[in-house]
Every structure is written in C-alpha cells, then in structure tokens.
N, C-alpha and C positions, 0 to 999 in steps of 0.2 A: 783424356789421355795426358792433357797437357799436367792436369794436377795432380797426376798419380806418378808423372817421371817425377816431379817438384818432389813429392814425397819420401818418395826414394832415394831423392837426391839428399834430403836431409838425415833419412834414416843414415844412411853410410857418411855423412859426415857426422853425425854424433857417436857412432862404429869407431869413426877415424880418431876422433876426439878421443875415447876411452882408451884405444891403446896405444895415445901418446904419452897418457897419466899411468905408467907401470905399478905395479906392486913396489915395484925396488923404488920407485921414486919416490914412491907414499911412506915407504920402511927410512929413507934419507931423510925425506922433511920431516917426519916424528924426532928422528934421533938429533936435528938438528936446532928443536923449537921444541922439545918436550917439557912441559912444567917440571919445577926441582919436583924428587919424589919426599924428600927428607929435609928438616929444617935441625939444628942445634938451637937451644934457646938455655942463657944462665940465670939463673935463680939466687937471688942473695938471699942468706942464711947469717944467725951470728958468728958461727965461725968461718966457713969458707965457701965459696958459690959452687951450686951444686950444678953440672953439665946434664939438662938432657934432650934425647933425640924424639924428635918426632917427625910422625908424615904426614905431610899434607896431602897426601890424596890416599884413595885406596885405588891400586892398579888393576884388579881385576871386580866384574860383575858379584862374583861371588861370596865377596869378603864383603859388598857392601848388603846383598840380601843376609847372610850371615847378622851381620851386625844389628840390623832392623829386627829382625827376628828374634836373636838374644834382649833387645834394652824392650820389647813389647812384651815377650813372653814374662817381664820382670814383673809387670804390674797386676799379673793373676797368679790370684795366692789361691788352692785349695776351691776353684770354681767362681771366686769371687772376684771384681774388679778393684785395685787399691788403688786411688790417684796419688795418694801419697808419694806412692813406688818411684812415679809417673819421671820428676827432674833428676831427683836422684839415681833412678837407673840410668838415664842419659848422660849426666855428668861421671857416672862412675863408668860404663862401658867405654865412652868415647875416651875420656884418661885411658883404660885399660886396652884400645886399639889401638891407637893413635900415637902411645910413649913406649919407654923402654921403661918407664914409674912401676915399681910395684909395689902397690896400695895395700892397707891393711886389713885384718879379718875381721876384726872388730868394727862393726857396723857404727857403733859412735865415733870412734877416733876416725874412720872414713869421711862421715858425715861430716867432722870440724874439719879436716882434710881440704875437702870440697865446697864446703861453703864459709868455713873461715878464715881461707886465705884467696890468694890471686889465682893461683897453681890453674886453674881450669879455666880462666880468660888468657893466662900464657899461651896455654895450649891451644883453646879455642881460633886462636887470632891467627896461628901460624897455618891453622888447617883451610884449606880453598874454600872459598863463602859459598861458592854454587856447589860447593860437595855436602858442607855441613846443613846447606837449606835443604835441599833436597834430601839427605838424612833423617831432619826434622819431619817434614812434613810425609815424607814414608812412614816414621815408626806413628806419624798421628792417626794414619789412614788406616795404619795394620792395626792400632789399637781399638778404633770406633768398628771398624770388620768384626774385630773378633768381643765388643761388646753386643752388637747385634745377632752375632750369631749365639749366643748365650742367653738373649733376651726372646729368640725366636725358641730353642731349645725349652726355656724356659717355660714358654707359654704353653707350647705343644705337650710341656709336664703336665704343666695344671690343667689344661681342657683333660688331658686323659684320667688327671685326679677326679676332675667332678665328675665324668664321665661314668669311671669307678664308683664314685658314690652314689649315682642316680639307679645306677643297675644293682648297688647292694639293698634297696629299699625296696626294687622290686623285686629282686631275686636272692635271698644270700648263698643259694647255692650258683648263681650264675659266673661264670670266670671268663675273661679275656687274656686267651692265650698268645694272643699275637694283634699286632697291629693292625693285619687283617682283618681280623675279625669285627675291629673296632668302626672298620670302613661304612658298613648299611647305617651306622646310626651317624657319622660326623658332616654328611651329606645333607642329614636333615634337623642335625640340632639348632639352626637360622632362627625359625618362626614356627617352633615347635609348642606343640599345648598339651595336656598332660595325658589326653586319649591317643594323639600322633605319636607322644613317647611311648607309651605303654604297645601300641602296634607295631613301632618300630622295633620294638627290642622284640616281638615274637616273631616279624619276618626274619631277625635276625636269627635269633634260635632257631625258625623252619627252616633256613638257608643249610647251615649246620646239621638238621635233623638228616636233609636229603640222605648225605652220604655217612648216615652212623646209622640208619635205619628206612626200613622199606613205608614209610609212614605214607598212603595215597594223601597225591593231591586237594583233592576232595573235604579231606580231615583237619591238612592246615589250612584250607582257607573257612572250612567253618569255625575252627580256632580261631583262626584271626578275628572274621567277620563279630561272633562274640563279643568280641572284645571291643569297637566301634561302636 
C-alpha cells in the first residue's frame, strides 16, 4: 500500500509540474530566445557591394523535407544515378533556399557561380551548422534509399529477363502474363537442374490449364511424370 500511495504521489506531482509549464509560457520563452530567422551578409564586387538576405534556419518541417527531396531527386537522370549532380545540386538548391540570389539558367555560368567564387561559403556559414549537417546527411540517406531501391528494381528485371528466356527455349509459344504467373517457377529456381526446370514450367502450365480447361487430374500428372 505504502508504495502504491508513493506512486501516486508522484504521478500528481509531475501532473502538477506540467501545468505549471503552460502553453503561453512555452509560446513566451520561444519569442524571447528564438534564433535570428534571417542574416544580411555584403559581398564586394568591383563596382559596389552587393546586399543579400539570407536564412539561417528553415522554420517549418516541411520546407526542410521539401528541400531533401528536390537536391536528391537532382542526381537521377532518366532511371540512372549521376554523382556528378551529387555537389552541385546541393550548392545550387541550398543558394536557391536559403537567399533572395537569383542564379543563372545556364548550367555553366551556374557552375563558375558556385565554385569560382566564395558566394556559397558566404552563404554556408550564415545558415545554423546543426540545420545544414543534418540537411547533409538526409539528402545522403534519401539518395543511397533511392539507389537501392533501383538496384533491387533492377535485379527483380533481370531475374524476370532470364526467366523469359529460359521459358522461350522451352516454349515459344509460352507467355507470362502477369507476375503471378511467374510465382511456381521463382520459388524453385535456387538449386534447380534442367529436368526440375522443365517440370516446373509444366506444373506451371497445369496450374493455368485448371481453369481454361476441364483437363482430369490423372493426364496432368501423367504429363508431368513423363517428363521426370
């Protein structure tokens, strides 16, 4: 008993504890200790310094998946992965979130832009280090993601291509219409031998025959057995 009042005693002072920290008091100390949101930083040029704005942080969830998403999605061209893309998308989006800069169309004058002058360590420096690591290391994670899942894609092509080609040798009238279909033989293509392939592709075809035709039982397994 004695430990069950104890308990209770503490449940209701951390109760107590919670609605002495309000809402309104949490909404006060933000507005009172909130990081700047915006930096000014000048730029010397040869004729006169050029003013511009930038944020150090991004204030909502949104803007930051957003942004991961655009500088990752840069690096897939046409199903393929480009590392090239890889810095240069990063140096170009983060300018392009991050300032009031508007950067050029021409992909070389960009590229000198961005890596032949300072302009992007300006910028870099003014934006919050735990905003910009954590940027970093997201668009790393979405990019090797979405390599794997293209390299997995990928494989599941080619098994279905040999797949394809082992059944056109023994069959060229035989077709896979569906993935489905493809299922009785990927089950056993492991430590398969060339009599286990050839059986397997006619359970497969019996399986199929059920329901396109009244064929007795009896006929496909002397079929089959034939065939062993």
């Amino acid at each position: 008993m004695a430990a069950k009042k104890v308990k209770n005693t503490i449940t209701e002072e951390v109760k107590e504890k919670e609605v002495k920290v309000s809402v309104n008091k949490m909404d006060a100390f933000y507005e009172a200790t909130k990081l700047k949101d915006k930096a000014t930083i000048s730029i010397e040029t040869l004729s006169e310094p050029i003013e511009v704005e930038v944020k150090t942080r991004l204030t909502t969830v949104q803007e930051k998946i957003t942004l991961v998403n655009t500088i990752s999605n840069e690096v897939f061209r046409d199903g393929f992965y480009v590392p090239a893309m890889k810095e240069f998308a990063f140096r170009y989006h983060i300018i392009e979130y991050f300032t009031d800069i508007r950067l050029p169309e021409n992909a070389d004058k960009c590229n000198e832009l961005l890596y032949g002058t300072d302009l992007y360590n300006f910028v870099r420096f003014e934006i919050d280090p735990v905003l910009y690591s954590e940027i970093h290391n997201a668009v790393d994670e979405k990019i090797e993601f979405e390599k794997q899942r293209m390299l997995k894609a990928s494989s599941l092509d080619g098994l279905i291509e040999d797949i394809r080609g082992i059944v056109a040798k023994i069959d060229e009238n035989f077709d896979f219409n569906s993935l489905k279909d493809m299922l009785p033989m990927l089950g056993k293509m492991g430590n398969m031998n060339e009599k286990e392939l050839v059986k397997a592709y006619f359970e497969s075809k019996n399986t199929k025959s059920k329901t396109k035709s009244k064929k007795k039982i009896s006929e496909v397994k002397t079929e089959s057995d034939n065939i062993s």
